[in-house]
C-alpha positions as CSV (number, residue, x, y, z in Angstrom):
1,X,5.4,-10.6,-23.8
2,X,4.1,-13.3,-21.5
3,X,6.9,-13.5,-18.4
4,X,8.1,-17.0,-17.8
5,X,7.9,-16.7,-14.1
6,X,4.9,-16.5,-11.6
7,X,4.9,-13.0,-9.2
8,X,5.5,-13.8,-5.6
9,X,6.4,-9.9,-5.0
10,X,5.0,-7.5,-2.8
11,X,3.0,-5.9,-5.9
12,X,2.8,-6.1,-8.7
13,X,0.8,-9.0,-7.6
14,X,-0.3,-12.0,-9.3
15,X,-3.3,-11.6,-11.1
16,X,-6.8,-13.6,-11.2
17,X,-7.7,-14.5,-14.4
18,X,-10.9,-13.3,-14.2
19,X,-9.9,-9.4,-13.4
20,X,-7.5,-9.9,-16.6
21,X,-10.2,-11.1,-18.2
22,X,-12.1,-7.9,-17.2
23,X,-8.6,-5.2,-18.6
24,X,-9.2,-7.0,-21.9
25,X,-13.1,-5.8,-22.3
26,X,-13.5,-2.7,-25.3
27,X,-12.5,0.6,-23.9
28,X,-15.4,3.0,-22.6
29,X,-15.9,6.3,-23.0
30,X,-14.9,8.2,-19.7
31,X,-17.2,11.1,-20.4
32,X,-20.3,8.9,-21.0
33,X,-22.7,7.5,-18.5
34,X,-21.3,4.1,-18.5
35,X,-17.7,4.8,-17.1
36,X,-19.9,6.9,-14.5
37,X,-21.1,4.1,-13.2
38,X,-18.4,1.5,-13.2
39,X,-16.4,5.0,-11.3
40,X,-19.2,5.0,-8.8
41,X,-19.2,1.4,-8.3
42,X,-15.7,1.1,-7.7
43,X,-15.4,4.0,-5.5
44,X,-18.5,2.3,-3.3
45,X,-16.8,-1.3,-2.9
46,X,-13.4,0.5,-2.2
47,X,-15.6,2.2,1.1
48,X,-16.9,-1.0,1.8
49,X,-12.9,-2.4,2.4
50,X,-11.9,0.8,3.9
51,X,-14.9,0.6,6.3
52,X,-15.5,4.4,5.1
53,X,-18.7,5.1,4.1
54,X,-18.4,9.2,4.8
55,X,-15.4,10.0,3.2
56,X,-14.4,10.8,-0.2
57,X,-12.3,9.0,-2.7
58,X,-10.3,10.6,-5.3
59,X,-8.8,8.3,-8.0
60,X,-5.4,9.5,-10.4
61,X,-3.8,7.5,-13.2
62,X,-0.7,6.9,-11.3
63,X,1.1,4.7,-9.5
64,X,0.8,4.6,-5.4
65,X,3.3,7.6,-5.1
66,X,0.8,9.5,-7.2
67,X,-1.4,9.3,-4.6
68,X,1.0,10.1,-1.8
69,X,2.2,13.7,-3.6
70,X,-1.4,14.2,-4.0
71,X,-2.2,13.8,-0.2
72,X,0.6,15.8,0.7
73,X,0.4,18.7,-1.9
74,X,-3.1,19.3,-0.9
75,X,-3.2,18.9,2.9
76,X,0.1,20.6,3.5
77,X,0.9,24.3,3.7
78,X,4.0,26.5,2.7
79,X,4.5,27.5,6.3
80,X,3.1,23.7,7.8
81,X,5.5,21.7,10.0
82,X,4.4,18.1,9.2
83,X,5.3,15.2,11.0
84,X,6.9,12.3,8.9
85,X,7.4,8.8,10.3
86,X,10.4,7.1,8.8
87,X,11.4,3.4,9.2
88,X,11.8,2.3,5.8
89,X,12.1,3.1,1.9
90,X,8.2,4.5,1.8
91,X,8.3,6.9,5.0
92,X,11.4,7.7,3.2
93,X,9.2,8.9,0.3
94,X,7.3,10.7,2.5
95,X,10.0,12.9,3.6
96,X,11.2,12.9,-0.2
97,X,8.0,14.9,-1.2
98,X,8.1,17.1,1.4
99,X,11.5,18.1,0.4
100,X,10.5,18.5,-3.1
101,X,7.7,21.2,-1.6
102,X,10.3,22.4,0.3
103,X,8.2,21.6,3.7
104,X,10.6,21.1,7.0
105,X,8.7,18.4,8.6
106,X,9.6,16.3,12.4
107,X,11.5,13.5,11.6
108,X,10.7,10.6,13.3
109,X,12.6,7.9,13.2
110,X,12.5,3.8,13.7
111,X,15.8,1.1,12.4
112,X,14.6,-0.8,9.5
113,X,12.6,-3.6,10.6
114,X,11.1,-1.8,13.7
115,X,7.3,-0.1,14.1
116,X,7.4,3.9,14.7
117,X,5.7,3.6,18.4
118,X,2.9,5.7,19.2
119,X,4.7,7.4,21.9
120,X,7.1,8.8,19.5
121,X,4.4,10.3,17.4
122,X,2.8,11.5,20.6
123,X,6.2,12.9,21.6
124,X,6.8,14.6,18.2
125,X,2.9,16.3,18.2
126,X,4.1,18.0,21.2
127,X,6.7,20.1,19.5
128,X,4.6,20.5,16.6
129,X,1.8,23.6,16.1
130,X,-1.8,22.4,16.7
131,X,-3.4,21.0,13.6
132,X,-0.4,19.8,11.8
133,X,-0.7,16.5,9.5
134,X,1.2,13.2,10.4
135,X,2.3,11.2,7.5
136,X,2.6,7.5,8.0
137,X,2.7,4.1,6.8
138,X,0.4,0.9,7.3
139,X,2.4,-1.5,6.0
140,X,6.3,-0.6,5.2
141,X,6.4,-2.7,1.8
142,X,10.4,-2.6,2.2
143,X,11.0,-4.2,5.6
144,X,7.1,-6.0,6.0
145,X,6.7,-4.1,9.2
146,X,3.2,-2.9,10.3
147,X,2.5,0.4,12.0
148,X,0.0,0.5,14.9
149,X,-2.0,3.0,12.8
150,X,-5.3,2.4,15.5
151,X,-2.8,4.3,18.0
152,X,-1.4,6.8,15.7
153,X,-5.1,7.9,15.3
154,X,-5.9,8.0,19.0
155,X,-2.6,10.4,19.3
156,X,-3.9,12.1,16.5
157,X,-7.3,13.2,17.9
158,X,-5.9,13.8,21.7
159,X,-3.7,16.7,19.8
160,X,-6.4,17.9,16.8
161,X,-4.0,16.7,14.2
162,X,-4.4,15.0,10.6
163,X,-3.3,11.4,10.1
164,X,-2.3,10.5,6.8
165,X,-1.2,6.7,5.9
166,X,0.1,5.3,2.9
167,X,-1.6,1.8,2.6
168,X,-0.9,0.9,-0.1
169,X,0.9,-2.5,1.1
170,X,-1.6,-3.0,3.5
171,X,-4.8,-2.4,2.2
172,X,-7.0,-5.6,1.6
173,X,-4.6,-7.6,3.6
174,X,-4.2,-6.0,6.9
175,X,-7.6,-5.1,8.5
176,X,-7.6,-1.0,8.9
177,X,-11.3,0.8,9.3
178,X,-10.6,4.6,7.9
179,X,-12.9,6.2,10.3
180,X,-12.8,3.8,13.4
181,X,-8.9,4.4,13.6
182,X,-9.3,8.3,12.9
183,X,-7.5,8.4,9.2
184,X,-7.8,11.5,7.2
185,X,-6.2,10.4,4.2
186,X,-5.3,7.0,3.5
187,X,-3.7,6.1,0.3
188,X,-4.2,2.9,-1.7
189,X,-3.3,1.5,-5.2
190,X,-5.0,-1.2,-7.4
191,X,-2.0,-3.4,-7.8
192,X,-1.5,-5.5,-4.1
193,X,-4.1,-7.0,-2.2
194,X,-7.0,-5.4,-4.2
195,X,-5.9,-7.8,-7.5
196,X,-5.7,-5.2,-10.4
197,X,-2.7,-4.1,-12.3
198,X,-1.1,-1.3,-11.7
199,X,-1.9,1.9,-13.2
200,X,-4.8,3.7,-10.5
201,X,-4.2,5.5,-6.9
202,X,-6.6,6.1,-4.7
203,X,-7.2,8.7,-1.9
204,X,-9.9,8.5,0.4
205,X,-10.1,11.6,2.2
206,X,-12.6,12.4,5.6
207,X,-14.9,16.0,5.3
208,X,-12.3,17.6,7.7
209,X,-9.3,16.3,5.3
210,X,-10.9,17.0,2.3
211,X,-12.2,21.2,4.0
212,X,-8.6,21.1,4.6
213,X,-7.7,20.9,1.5
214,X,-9.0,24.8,0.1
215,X,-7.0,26.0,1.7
216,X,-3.7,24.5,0.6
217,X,-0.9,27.1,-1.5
218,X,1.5,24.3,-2.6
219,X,1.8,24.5,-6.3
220,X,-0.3,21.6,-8.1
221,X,-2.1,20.7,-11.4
222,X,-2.6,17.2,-12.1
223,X,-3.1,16.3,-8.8
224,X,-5.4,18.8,-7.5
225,X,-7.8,18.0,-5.4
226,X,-10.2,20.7,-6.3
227,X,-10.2,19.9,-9.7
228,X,-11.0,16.1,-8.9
229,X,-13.8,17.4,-7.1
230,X,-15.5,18.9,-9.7
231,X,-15.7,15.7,-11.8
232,X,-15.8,13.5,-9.1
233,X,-19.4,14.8,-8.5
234,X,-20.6,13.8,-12.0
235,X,-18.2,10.1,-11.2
236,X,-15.7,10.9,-13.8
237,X,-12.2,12.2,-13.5
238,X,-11.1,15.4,-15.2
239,X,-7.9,13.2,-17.2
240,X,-8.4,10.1,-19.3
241,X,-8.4,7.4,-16.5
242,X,-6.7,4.1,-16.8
243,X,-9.7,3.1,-18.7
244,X,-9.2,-0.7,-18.7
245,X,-7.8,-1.0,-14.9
246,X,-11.0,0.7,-13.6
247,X,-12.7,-2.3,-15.0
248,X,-10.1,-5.0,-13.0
249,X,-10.6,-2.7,-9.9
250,X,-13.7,-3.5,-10.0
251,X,-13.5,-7.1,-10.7
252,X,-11.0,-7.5,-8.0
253,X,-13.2,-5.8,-5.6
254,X,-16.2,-7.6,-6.2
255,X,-14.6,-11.0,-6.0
256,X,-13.1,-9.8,-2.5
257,X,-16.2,-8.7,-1.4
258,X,-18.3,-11.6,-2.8
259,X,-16.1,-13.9,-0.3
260,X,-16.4,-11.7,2.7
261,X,-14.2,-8.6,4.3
262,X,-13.6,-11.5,7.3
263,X,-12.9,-14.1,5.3
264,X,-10.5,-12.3,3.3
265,X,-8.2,-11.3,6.1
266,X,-8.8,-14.3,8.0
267,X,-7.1,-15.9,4.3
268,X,-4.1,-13.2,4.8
269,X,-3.6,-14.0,8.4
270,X,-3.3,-18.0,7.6
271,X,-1.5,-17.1,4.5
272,X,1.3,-15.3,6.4
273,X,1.5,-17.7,9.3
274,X,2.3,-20.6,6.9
275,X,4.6,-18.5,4.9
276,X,6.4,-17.3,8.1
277,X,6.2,-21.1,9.6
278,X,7.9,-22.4,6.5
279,X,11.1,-20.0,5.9
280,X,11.6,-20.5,10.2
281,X,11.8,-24.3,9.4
282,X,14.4,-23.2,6.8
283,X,16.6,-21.7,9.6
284,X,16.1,-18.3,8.8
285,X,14.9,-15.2,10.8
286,X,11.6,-12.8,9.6
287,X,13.0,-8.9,9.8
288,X,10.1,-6.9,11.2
289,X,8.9,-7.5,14.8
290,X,5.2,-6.8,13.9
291,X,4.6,-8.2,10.5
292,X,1.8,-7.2,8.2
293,X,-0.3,-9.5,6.5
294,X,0.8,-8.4,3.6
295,X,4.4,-9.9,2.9
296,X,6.9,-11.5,4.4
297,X,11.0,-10.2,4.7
298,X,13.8,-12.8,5.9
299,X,17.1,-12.0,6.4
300,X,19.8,-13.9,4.8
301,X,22.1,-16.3,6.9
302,X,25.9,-16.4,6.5
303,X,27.4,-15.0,3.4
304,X,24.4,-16.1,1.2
305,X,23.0,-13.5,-1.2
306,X,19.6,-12.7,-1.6
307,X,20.0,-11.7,-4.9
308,X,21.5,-14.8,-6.0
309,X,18.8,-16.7,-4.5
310,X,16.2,-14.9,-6.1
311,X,17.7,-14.8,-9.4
312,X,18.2,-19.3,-8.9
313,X,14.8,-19.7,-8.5
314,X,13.4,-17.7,-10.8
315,X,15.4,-19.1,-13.7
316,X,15.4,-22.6,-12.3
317,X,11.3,-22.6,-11.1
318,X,9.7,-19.7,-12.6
319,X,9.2,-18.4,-9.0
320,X,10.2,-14.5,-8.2
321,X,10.3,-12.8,-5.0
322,X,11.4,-9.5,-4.2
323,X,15.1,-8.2,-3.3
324,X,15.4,-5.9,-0.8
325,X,15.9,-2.2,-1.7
326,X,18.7,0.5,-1.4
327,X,21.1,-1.2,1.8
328,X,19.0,-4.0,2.4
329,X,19.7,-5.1,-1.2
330,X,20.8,-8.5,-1.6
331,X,20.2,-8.9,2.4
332,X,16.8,-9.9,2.4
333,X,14.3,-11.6,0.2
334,X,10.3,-10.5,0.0
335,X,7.5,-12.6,-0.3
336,X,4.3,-11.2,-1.0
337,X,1.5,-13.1,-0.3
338,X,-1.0,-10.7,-0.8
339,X,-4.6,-11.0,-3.2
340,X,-4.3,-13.7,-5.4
341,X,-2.9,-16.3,-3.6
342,X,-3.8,-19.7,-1.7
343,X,-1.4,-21.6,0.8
344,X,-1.1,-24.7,-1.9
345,X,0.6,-21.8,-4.7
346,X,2.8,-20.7,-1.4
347,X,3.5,-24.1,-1.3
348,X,4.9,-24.7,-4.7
349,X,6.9,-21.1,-4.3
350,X,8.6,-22.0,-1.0
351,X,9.6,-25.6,-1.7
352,X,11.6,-23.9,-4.6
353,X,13.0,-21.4,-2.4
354,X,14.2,-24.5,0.0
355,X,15.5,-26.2,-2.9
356,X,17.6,-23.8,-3.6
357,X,18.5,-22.6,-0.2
358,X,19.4,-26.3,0.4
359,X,21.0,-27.0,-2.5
360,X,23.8,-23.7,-1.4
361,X,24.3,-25.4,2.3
362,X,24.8,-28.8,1.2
């Protein structure tokens, strides 16, 4: 069923024709020689955008929490105190999985809206045992905030410790070199800033992360990290992949790529200043204090709903953005502006959100 609205969400994200194009192709077979090379290929552009040429990528048929229970099941311990940095709905998740592994991580906490600061990670390692892993977020898809991960990592090495980020948000929108910053495992999904559908997670794991990980006792199957290994080294996975999204991965990659790594985030950065110029001009506030690149969260003025607002405009212009999630519902709207877009399609989806927005004051 073809939607009758155009995505401006913070992923699912709109898709270029051309990587659809690529999801429709005939299905390979994942144990012959040519999926091994559209695996290897992928997995060398993704290094390439994570500036990560020594580290190891593991891919799962999953969505982005796939990849985050697969970080954390294989780096973490029965007896490991993690620390878990919370100031949204995704460090949330964080501390959700450890729960399910019944792992007692440090808590450390920021309001919705805020950054976790460094110090409070640096504060935290001090009560934690050497060696423990800190599990983070680049881009908190929930409030738009962006974590100084470069810090975290400098934290991270002073005490000997693991850093672990979800990026999915983030990644391909907000510039974050794996090795430069010190990341052990960063986490990424094909459906945001990389232009794919949904349906692959991503784990790109440094030698020390991925030495760490023999020696994990959490239960696992699907996701464990030994198994991948195996395959990995012949570029296949040891489950039927998400045949047809490899191949928009790759698509999506390439184009990104082909245009540059700089002038891709240099296009993310003007993409979120007009975006964030525009809704300011509309008399309302942005929510984080350090944006990402990635999307952009306003908070609702007066007694006007969010949820209202998004529901107007996507039945009266075939525009969606994003309600906010859990208490921020029908508080805040989110605007992605990640991938796929240009600042004459932001154009078109935030003179329908002033329309509308105007159209409830007058």
């Amino acid at each position: 069923m073809k939607p009758k609205y155009t995505l401006f969400t913070p992923g699912p994200v709109d898709v270029p024709e051309e990587v659809l194009r690529e999801t429709a192709c005939p299905l390979l077979y994942h144990r012959e020689d040519t999926f091994g090379e559209l695996y290897e290929k992928t997995a060398e552009n993704l290094k390439k955008i994570l500036f990560a040429p020594a580290c190891d990528i593991f891919f799962f048929t999953s969505s982005g929490t796939g990849g985050m229970e697969a970080t954390c099941s294989n780096l973490l311990s029965n007896q490991d105190t993690p620390i878990v940095a919370v100031s949204g709905k995704f460090g949330e998740r964080w501390l959700e999985l450890c729960n399910a592994y019944h792992i007692e991580p440090i808590v450390v906490k920021a309001d919705y809206g805020k950054s976790i600061m460094p110090a409070q990670i640096d504060e935290a390692l001090h009560k934690a045992p050497k060696g423990t892993v800190i599990l983070t977020t680049l881009a908190e898809t929930s409030t738009g905030a962006l974590n100084d991960i470069k810090s975290f990592g400098e934290v991270a090495r002073q005490h000997e410790a693991f850093l672990a980020v979800d990026g999915v948000a983030g990644l391909g929108a907000d510039y974050c070199p794996q090795e430069d910053w010190n990341i052990d495992a960063l986490v990424g999904a094909s459906q945001k800033a990389l232009m794919a559908p949904p349906g692959i997670a991503f784990v790109s794991l440094s030698r020390r992360a991925l030495e760490r990980t023999k020696n994990s006792d959490l239960p696992k199957y699907y996701f464990n990290i030994k198994t991948y290994e195996k395959y990995r080294a012949k570029n296949q996975t040891p489950f039927t992949p998400a045949i047809t999204v490899f191949c928009g991965l790759k698509r999506g990659l390439d184009m990104i790529l082909g245009k540059g790594l700089d002038d891709n985030f240099k296009k993310h950065e003007k993409m979120a200043k007009y975006v964030r110029e525009r809704v300011r001009s509309m008399g309302f506030e942005i929510l984080p204090e350090s944006p990402s690149n990635a999307l952009t969260v306003i908070k609702m003025r007066g007694n006007m709903s969010s949820t209202d607002i998004i529901k107007e405009v996507k039945e009266k212009h075939g525009i969606l953005f994003a309600d906010g999630q859990a208490n921020l519902k029908g508080t805040i709207i989110r605007i992605g502006h990640m991938g796929n877009y240009t600042i004459e399609k932001l154009r078109e989806a935030l003179d329908a959100l002033e329309v509308t927005v105007d159209e409830r004051r007058a």
